[in-house]
C-alpha positions, -999 to 999 in steps of 0.1 A, spaced: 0 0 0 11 38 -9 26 51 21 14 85 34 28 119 26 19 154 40 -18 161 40 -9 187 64 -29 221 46 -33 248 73 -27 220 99 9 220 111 24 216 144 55 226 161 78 201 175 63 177 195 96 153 207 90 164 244 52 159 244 43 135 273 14 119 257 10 101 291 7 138 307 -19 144 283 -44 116 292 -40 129 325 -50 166 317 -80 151 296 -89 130 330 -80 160 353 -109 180 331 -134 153 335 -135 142 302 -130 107 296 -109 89 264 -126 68 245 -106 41 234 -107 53 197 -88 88 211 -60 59 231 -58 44 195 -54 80 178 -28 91 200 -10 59 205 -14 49 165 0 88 156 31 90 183 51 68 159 51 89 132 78 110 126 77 145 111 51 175 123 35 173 87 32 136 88 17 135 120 -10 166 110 -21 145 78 -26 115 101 -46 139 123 -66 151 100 -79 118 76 -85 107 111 -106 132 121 -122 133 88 -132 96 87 -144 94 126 -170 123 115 -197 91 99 -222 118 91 -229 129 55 -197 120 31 -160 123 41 -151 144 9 -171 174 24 -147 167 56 -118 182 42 -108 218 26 -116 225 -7 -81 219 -20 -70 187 3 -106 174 -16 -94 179 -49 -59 167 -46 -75 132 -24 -106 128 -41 -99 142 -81 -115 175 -98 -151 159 -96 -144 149 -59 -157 115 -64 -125 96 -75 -108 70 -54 -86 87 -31 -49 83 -30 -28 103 -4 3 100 -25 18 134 -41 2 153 -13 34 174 -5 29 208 -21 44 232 0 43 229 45 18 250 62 34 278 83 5 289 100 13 309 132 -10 295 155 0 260 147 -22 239 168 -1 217 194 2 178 197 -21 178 226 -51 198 204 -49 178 175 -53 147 196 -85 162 213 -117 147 200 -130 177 198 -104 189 174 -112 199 137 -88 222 110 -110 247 94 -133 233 61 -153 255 60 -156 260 18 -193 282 18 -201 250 -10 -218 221 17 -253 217 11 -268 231 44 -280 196 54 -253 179 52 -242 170 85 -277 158 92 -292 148 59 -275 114 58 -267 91 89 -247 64 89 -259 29 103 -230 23 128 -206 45 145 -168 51 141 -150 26 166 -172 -5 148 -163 7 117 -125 10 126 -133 -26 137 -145 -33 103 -113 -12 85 -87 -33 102 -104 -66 91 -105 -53 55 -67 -43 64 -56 -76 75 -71 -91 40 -53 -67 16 -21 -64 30 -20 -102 33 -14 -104 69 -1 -139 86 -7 -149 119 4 -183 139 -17 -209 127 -49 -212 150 -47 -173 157 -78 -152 149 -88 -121 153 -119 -118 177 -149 -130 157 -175 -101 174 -176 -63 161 -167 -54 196 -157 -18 205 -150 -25 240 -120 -43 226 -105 -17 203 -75 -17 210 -66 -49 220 -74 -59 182 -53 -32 170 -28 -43 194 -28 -80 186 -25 -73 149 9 -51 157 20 -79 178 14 -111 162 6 -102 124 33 -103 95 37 -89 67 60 -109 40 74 -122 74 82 -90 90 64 -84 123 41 -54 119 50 -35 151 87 -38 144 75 -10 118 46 8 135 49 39 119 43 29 85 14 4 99 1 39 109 4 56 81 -7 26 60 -41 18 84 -46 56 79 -45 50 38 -68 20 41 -92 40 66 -100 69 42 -104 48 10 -127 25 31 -149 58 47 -146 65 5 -162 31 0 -190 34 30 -202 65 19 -206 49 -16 -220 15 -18 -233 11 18 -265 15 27 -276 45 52 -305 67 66 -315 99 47 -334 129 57 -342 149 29 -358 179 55 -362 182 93 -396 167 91 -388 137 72 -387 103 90 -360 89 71 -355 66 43 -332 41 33 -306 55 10 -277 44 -14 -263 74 -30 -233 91 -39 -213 124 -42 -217 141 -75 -205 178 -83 -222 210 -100 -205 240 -112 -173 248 -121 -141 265 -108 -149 280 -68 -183 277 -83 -190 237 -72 -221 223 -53 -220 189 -43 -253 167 -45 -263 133 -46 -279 111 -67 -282 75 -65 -247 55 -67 -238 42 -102 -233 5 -100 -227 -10 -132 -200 -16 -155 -191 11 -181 -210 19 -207 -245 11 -191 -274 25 -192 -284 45 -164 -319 23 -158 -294 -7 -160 -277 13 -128 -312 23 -114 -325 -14 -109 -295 -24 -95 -291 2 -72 -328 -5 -60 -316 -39 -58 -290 -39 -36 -302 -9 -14 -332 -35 -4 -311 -67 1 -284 -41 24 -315 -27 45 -327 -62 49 -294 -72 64 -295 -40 81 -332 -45 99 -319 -83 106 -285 -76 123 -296 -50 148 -263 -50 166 -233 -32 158 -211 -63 169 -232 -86 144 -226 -68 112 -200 -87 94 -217 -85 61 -200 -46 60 -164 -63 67 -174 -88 37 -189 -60 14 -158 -37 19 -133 -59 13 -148 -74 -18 -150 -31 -27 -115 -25 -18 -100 -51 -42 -93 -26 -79 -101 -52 -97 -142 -54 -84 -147 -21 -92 -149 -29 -131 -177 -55 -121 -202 -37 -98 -227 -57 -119 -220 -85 -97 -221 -66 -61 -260 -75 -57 -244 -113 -62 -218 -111 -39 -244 -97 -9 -269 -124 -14 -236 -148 -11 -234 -137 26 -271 -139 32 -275 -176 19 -244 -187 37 -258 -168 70 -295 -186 62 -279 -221 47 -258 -226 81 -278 -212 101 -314 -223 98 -315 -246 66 -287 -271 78 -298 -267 115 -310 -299 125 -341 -289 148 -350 -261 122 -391 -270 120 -394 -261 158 -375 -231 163 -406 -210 165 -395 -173 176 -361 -182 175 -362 -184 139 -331 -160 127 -348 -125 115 -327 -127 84 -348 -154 70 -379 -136 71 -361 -106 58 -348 -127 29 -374 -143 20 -394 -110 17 -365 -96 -10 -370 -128 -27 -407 -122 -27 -402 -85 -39 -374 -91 -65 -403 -117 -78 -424 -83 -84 -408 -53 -77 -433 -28 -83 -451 -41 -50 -444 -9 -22 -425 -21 5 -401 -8 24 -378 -27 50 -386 -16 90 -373 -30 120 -400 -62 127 -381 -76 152 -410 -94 169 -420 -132 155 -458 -133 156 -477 -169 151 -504 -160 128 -528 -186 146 -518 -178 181 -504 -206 210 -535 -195 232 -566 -184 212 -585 -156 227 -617 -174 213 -628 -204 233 -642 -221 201 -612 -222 190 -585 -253 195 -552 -255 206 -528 -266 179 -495 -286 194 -466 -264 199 -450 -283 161 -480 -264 144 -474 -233 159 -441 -230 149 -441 -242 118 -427 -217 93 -458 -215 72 -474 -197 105 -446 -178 114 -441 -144 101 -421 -108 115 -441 -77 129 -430 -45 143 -436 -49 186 -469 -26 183 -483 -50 158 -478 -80 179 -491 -62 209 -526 -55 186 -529 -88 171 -525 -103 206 -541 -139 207 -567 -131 174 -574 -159 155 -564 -156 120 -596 -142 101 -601 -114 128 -567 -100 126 -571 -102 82 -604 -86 88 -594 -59 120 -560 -50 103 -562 -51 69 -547 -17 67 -520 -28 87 -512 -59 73 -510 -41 37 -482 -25 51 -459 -52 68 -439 -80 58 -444 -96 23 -450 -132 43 -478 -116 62 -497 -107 32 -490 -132 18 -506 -150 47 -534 -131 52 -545 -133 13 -543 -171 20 -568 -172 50 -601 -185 43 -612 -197 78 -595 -204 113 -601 -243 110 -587 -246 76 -557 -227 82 -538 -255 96 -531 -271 63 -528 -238 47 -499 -226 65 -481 -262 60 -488 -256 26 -475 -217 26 -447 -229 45 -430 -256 26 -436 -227 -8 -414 -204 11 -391 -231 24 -387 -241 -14 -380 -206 -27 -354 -205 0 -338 -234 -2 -333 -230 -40 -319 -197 -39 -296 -204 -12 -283 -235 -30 -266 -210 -56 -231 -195 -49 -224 -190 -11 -190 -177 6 -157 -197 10 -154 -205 47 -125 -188 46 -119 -148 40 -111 -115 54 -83 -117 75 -84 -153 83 -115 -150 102 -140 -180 101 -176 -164 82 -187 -201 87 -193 -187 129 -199 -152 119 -225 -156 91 -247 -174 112 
């Protein structure tokens, strides 16, 4: 990897040899302000670099790329945009052939303000769209997705470790640093120990951690709020740039994934694509430390050669979800009585399926993180009968609601929740209409939903019989624990 040069514009410091960094966790303590481990990782990762301008540019791609609202280009000075990101602002960055003259700025900030988390260079251009910094909001925060950059890290620079040694198979912030450390420590690079060479592990990390926030911003999937009064919507959009000369706005419009010479409805329907198969994964992995599918999605990204074959990035996702599905619910030997504990991604998945089989349907992804039995375990009506607890939680009667939902269908029988919420159920999951449209009666509904559920099962099963992941990749870590 390119090693880092001065990124230092109207950002330098004086000499910093003395500095006690120790001294300066304690003057951060002595104020009541406590580190987070990502400002520990700054400061320890930056105090082996060598060189005030070196140690500014660090600084300042860092505190670019820990700002995860709106896009990292409209973190940086017009002029540091340009010379990272290319004329348009949208090209791959590089932080090679940065060193165009050193800032002499009087009122250099010192070691310990550039180290502060609170610390930013002035940006300020008059050219960000006024919503910016609220309009789009990423769906994790920085120290996961420095979790998720040193993964990527550790599979493109090759990185060897003692056979048997892995990295720690959660997205775990609480354990920052002790990843960073046990990479430095026991990972090799074409033999060499990285630590023997921390600054340019730095430096390099710091390279991989802007073209990586580059990547996010692009292909990921995140929330936008187009006003103050919007709820939100799920978004997969990129930087694009109006005007000319000190004249240029950026916007967004919705990220170009094909391959070149495409047409832009090509682009559209894939974009549309994988924005719904990303906020599925997103509504199904709630928690930050269960989101590998963003390690897998930016390494496959960060490799050059991918970039000419976007067409292919709705492929490689679904790859993830079928092994994550396949290993974790298809294969599982008990599958047909899991009942509630049936793995949200499955119903998630199976409604994409359902919606790529007609996409003009409206539907939008929402967190349904409650399982709701569509003929419930203790009907409200005493006419009704019991079904044994293998009929309840067969998949056919299983489907996902949001928790108010489930609180209002409480223990309905299934033709008075069709009838009661028909508005409401036009609304949810794709299974649940689907569902609903098949009740005809409580008492026949028993070998309805068998009948429902082996469909589904099918459409499952075949589609997560085509490609899958390898059990092995990024950074020697095992996807056939995490994808589960």
């Amino acid at each position: 990897m390119e090693r880092m040069q001065e990124l230092g514009h109207g950002c330098s410091i004086p000499d910093t040899a003395e500095t006690d960094l120790n001294r300066y966790f304690e003057i951060m303590n002595t104020r009541g302000e406590q580190l987070e481990q990502h400002d520990v990782l700054k400061a320890s990762l930056m105090s082996s670099i060598s060189g005030n301008e070196r140690k500014a540019a660090f600084a300042r791609i860092w505190e670019a790329c820990s700002d995860m609202s709106g896009y990292v280009q409209m973190h940086f000075d017009v002029e540091t945009r340009k010379r990272l990101f290319g004329g348009e602002w949208r090209s791959m960055p590089s932080v090679v052939n940065l060193e165009k003259g050193k800032a002499t700025s009087k009122d250099a900030p010192s070691l310990e303000q550039i180290l502060a988390p609170v610390f930013t260079c002035d940006i300020s251009d008059g050219q960000t769209d006024k919503y910016d910094r609220v309009r789009f909001k990423s769906i994790i925060e920085f120290p996961y997705f420095l979790l998720h950059v040193l993964k990527v890290f550790v599979q493109v620079e090759k990185v060897q470790f003692d056979e048997g040694f892995e990295l720690r198979s959660s997205i775990d912030d609480k354990h920052l640093t002790d990843e960073f450390k046990k990479v430095m420590e026991r990972g090799r690079i074409d033999g060499a120990v990285i630590g023997e060479n921390p600054e340019r592990f730095s430096e390099d990390f710091a390279s991989c951690l802007l073209k990586c926030r580059y990547l996010f911003d692009k292909y990921i999937v995140k929330r936008e709020y187009a006003n103050e009064a919007s709820d939100g919507e799920w978004s997969l959009k990129e930087l694009r740039v109006s005007g000319r000369g000190g004249d240029k706005k950026a916007y967004y419009r919705n990220t170009r994934i094909a391959v070149k010479r495409e047409r832009d409805t090509t682009s559209d329907a894939r974009n549309k694509k994988n924005l719904m198969l990303q906020s599925a994964l997103r509504v199904s992995y709630t928690s930050p430390k269960d989101m590998h599918w963003i390690t897998y999605l930016l390494a496959w990204l960060y490799e050059g050669e991918n970039q000419q074959r976007l067409d292919k990035y709705c492929e490689v996702t679904k790859g993830f979800v079928r092994s994550a599905i396949s290993r974790g619910y298809l294969n599982v030997e008990d599958r047909d009585h899991m009942g509630v504990n049936t793995p949200r991604v499955v119903f998630n998945y199976l409604d994409y399926l359902l919606w790529e089989r007609n996409d003009r349907v409206p539907f939008t992804f929402e967190f349904r993180n409650s399982v709701e039995h569509w003929y419930p375990q203790n009907p409200s009506e005493n006419t009704f009968e019991k079904w044994k607890q293998d009929d309840l939680d067969s998949f056919g009667n299983l489907c996902i609601v949001t928790r108010n939902v489930n609180s209002r269908f409480s223990n309905m029988a299934p033709m008075a929740k069709r009838t009661t919420f028909e508005a409401m159920i036009a609304k949810g999951s794709l299974k649940l209409r689907e569902m609903s449209k098949l009740t005809t009666g409580n008492s026949e509904w028993l070998a309805i939903s068998q009948r429902h559920g082996a469909d589904m099962l099918k459409l499952l099963k075949e589609d997560c019989a085509k490609q899958q992941l390898p059990n092995k990749i990024a950074g020697h870590t095992n996807w056939d624990k995490l994808s589960q």
